[in-house]
VEXSE-181118 format. One record per residue: residue number from 0; x, y, z of N, C-alpha, C in turn. Coordinates in Angstrom, 1 decimal. Layout:
BEGIN
<rec num="NUM" n_c1="X" n_c2="Y" n_c3="Z" ca_c1="X" ca_c2="Y" ca_c3="Z" c_c1="X" c_c2="Y" c_c3="Z"/>
...
This chain:
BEGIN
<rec num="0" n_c1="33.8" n_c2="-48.5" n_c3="47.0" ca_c1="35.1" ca_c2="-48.0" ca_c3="47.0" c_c1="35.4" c_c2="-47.2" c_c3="45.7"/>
<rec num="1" n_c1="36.2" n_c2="-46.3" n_c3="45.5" ca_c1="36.5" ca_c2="-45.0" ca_c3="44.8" c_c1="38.2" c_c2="-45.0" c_c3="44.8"/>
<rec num="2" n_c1="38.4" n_c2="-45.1" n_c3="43.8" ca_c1="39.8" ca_c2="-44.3" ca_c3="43.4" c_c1="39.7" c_c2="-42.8" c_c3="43.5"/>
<rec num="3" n_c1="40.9" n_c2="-42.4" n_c3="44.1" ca_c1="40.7" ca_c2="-40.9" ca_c3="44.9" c_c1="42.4" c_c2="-40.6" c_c3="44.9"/>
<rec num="4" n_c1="42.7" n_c2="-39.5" n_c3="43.6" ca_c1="43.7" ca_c2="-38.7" ca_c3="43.6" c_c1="44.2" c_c2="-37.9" c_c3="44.6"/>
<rec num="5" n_c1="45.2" n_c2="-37.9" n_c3="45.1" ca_c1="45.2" ca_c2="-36.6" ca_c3="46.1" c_c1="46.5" c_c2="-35.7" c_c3="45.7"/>
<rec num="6" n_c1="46.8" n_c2="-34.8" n_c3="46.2" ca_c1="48.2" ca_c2="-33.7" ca_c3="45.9" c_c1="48.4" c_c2="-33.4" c_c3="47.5"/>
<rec num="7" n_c1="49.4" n_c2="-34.4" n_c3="48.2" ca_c1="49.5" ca_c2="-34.4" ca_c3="49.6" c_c1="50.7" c_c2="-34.2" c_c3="49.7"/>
<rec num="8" n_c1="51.3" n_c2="-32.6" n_c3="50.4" ca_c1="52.8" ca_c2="-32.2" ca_c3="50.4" c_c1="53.7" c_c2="-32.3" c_c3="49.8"/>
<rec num="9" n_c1="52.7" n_c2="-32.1" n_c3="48.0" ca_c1="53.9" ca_c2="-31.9" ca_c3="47.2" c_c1="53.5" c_c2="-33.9" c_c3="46.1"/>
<rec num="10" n_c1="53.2" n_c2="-34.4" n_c3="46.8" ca_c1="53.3" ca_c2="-36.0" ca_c3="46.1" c_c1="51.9" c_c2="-36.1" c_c3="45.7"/>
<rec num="11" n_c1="52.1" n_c2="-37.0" n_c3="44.5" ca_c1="50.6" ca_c2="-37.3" ca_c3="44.2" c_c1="50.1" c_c2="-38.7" c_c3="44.8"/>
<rec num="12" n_c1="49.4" n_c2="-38.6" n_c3="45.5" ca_c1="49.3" ca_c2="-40.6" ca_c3="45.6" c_c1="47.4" c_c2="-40.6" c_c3="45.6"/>
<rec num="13" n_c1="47.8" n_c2="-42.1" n_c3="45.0" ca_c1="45.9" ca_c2="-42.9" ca_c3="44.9" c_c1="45.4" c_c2="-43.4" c_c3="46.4"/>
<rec num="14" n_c1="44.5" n_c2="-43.3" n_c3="46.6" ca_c1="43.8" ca_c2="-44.6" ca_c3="47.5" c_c1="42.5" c_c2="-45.0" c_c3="47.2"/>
<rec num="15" n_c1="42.5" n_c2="-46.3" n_c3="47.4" ca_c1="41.2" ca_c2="-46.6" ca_c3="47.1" c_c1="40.2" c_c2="-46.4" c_c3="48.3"/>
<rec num="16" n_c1="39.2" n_c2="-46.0" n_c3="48.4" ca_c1="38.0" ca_c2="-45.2" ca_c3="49.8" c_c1="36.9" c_c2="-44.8" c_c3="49.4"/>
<rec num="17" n_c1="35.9" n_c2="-45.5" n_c3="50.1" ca_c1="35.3" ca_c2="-44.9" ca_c3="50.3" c_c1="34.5" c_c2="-43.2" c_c3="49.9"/>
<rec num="18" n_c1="34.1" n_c2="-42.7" n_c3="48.8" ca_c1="34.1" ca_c2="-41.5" ca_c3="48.6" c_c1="34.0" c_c2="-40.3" c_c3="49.5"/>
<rec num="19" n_c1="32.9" n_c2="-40.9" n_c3="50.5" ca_c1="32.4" ca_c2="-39.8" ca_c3="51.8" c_c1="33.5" c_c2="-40.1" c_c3="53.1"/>
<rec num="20" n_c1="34.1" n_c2="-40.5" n_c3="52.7" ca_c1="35.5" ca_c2="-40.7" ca_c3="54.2" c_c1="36.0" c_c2="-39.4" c_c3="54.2"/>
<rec num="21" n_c1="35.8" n_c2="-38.9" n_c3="55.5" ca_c1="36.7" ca_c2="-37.9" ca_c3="55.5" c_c1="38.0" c_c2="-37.9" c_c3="55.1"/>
<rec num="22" n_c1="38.8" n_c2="-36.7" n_c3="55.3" ca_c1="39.6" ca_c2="-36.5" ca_c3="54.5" c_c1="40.7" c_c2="-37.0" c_c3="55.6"/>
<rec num="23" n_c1="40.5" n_c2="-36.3" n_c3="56.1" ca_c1="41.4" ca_c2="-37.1" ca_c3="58.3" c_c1="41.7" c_c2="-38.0" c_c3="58.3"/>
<rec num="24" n_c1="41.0" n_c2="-39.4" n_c3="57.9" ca_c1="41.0" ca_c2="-40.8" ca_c3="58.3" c_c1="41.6" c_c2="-41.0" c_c3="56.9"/>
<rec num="25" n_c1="41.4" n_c2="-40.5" n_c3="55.8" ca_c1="42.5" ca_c2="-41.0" ca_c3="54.7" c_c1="44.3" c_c2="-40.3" c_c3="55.1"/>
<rec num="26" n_c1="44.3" n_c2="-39.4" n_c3="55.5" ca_c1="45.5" ca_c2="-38.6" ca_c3="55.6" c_c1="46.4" c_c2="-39.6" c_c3="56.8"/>
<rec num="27" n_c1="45.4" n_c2="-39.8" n_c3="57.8" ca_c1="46.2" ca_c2="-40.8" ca_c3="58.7" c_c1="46.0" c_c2="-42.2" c_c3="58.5"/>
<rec num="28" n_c1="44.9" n_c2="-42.5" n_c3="58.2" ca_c1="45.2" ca_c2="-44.3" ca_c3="58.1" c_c1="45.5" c_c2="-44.7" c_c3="57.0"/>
<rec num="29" n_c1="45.3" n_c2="-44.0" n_c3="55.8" ca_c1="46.3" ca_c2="-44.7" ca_c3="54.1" c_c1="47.4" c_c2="-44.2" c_c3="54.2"/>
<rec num="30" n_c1="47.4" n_c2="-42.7" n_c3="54.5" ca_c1="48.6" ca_c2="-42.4" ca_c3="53.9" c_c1="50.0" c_c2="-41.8" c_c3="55.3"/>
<rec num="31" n_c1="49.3" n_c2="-42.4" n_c3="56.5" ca_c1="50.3" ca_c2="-42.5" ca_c3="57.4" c_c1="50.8" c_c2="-41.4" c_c3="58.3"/>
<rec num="32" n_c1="50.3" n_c2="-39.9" n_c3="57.8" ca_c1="50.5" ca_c2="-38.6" ca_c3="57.8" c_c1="50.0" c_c2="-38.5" c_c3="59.6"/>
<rec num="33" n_c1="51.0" n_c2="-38.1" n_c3="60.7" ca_c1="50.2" ca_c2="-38.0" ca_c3="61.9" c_c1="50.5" c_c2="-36.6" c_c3="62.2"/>
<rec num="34" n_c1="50.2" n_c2="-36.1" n_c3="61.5" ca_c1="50.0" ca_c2="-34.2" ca_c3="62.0" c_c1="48.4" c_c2="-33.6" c_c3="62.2"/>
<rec num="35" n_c1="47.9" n_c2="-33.7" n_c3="61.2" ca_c1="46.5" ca_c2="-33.4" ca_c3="61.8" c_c1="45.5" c_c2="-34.9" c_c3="62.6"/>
<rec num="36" n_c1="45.2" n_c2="-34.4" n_c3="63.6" ca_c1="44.5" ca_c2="-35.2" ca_c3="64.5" c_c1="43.3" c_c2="-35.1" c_c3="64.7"/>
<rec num="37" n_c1="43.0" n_c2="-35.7" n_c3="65.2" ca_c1="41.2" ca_c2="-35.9" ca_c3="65.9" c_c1="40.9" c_c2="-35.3" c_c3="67.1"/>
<rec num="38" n_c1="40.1" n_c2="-34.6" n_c3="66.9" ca_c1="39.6" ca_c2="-33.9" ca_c3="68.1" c_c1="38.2" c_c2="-34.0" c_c3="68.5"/>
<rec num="39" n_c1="37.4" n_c2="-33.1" n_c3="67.8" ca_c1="36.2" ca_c2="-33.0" ca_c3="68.2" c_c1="35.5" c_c2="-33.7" c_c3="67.2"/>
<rec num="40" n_c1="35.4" n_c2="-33.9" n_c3="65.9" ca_c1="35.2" ca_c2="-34.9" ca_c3="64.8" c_c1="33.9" c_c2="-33.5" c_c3="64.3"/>
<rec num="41" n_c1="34.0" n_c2="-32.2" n_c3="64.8" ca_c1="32.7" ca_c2="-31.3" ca_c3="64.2" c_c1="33.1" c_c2="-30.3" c_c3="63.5"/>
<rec num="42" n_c1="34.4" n_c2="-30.8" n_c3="63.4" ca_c1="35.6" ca_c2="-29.5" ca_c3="62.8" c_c1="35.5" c_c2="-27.8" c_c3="63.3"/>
<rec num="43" n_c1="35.1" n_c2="-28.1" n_c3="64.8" ca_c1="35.3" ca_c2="-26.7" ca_c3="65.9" c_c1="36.7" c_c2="-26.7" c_c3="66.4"/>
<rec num="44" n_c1="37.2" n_c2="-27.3" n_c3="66.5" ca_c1="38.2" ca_c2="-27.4" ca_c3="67.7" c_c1="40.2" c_c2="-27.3" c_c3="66.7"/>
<rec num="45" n_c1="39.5" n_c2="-27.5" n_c3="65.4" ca_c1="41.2" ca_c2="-27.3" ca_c3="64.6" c_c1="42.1" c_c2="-28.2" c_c3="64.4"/>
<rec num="46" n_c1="42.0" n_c2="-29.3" n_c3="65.6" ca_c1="43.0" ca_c2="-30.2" ca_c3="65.8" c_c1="43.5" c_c2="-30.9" c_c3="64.0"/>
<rec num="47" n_c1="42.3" n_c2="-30.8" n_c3="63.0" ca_c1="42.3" ca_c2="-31.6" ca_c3="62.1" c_c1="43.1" c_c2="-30.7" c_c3="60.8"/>
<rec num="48" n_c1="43.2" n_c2="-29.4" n_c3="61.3" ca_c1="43.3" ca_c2="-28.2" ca_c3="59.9" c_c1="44.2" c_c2="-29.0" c_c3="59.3"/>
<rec num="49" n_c1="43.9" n_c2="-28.4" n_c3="57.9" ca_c1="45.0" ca_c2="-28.9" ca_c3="56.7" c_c1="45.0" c_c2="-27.6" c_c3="56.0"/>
<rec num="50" n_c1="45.5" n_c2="-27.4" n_c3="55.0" ca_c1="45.8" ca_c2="-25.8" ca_c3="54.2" c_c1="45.8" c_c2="-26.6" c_c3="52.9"/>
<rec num="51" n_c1="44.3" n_c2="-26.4" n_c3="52.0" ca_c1="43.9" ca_c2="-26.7" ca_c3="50.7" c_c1="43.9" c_c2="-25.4" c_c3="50.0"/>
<rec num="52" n_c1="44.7" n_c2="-25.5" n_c3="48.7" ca_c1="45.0" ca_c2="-24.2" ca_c3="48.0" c_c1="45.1" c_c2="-23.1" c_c3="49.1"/>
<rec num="53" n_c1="46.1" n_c2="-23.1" n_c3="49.6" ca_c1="46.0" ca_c2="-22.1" ca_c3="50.6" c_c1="45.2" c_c2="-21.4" c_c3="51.7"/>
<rec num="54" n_c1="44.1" n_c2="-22.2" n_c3="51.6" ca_c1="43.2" ca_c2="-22.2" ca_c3="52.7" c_c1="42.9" c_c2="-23.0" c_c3="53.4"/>
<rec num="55" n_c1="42.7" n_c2="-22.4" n_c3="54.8" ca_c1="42.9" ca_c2="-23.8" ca_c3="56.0" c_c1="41.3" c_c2="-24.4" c_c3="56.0"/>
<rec num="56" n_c1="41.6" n_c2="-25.4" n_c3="55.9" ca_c1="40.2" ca_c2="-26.5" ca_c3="56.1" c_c1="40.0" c_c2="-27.6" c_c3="57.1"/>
<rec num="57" n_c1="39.0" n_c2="-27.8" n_c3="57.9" ca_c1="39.0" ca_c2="-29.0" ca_c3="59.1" c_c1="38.5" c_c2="-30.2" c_c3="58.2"/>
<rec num="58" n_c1="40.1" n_c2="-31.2" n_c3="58.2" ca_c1="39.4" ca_c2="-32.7" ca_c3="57.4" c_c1="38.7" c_c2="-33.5" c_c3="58.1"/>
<rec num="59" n_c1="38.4" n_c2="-33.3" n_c3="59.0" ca_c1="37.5" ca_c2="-34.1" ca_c3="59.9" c_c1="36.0" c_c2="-34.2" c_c3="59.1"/>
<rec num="60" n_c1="35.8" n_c2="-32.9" n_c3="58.6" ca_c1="34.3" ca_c2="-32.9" ca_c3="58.1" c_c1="34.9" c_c2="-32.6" c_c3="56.0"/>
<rec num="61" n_c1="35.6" n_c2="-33.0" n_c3="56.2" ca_c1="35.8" ca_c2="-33.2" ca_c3="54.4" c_c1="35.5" c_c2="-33.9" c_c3="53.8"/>
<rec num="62" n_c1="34.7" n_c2="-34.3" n_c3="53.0" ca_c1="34.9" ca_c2="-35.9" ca_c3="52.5" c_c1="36.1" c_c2="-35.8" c_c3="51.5"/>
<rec num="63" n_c1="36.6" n_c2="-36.8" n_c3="51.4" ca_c1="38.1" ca_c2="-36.9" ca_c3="50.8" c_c1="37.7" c_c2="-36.9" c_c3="49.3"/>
<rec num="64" n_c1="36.7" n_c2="-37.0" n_c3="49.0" ca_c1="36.5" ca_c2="-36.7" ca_c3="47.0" c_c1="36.5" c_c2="-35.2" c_c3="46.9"/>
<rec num="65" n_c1="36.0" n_c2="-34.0" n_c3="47.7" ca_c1="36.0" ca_c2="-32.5" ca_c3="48.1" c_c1="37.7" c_c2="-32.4" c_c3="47.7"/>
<rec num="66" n_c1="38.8" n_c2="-33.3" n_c3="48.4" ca_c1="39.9" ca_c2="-32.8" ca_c3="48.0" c_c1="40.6" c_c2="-33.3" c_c3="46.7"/>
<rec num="67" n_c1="40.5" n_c2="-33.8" n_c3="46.1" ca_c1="40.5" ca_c2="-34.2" ca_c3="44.4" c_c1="41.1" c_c2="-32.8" c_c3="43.9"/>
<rec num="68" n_c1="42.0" n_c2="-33.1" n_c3="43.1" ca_c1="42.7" ca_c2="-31.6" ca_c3="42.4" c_c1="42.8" c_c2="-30.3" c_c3="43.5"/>
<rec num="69" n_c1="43.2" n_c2="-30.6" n_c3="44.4" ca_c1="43.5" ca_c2="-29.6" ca_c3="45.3" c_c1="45.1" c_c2="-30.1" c_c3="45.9"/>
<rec num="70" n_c1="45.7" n_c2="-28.8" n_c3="46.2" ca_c1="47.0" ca_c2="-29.1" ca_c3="46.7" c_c1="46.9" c_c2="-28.9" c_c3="48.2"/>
<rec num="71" n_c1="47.2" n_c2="-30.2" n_c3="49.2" ca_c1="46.9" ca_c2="-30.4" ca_c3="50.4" c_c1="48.1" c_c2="-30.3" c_c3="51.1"/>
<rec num="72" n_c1="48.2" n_c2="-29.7" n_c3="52.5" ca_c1="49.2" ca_c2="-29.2" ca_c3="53.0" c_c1="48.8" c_c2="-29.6" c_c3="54.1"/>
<rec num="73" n_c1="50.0" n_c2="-30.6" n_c3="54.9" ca_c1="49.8" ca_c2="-31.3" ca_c3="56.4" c_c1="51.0" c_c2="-30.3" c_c3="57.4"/>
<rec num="74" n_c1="50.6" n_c2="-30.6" n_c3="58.8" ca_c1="52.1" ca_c2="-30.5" ca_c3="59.1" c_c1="53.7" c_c2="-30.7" c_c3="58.8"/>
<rec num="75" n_c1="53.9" n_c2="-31.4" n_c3="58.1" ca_c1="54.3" ca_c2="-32.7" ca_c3="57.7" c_c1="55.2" c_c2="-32.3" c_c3="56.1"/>
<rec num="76" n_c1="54.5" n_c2="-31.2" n_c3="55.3" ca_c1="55.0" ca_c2="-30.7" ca_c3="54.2" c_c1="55.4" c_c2="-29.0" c_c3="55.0"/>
């Protein structure tokens, strides 16, 4: 387990995880966020996009340490 900063719509919050968890399963199961979803789990399909520094990214296939010092944008912000 890993302490893992995040910048999620504006708030900073910790969670403890896993380093290689995607980014998906932290967005919805720590931090509660149900806008991007699960789809195809191969990051083809979008269901998962998020908008990191302004560019859209499938967290499905992110590991959640990739988003460290990045400002993350859900449906939700």
């Amino acid at each position: 387990m890993a302490r893992v900063s995040l910048r999620v719509n504006g708030t900073s919050r910790v969670v403890d995880t896993d380093p290689t968890t995607p980014l998906l399963y932290v967005l919805r199961n720590d931090l509660s966020l149900q806008g991007p979803k699960f789809g195809c789990g191969l990051g083809q399909c979008g269901a998962c996009t998020v908008i990191m520094d302004g560019n859209t990214v499938r967290s499905c296939t992110l590991p959640v340490t990739s988003a460290q010092n990045h400002a993350i944008t859900t449906l939700e912000g």
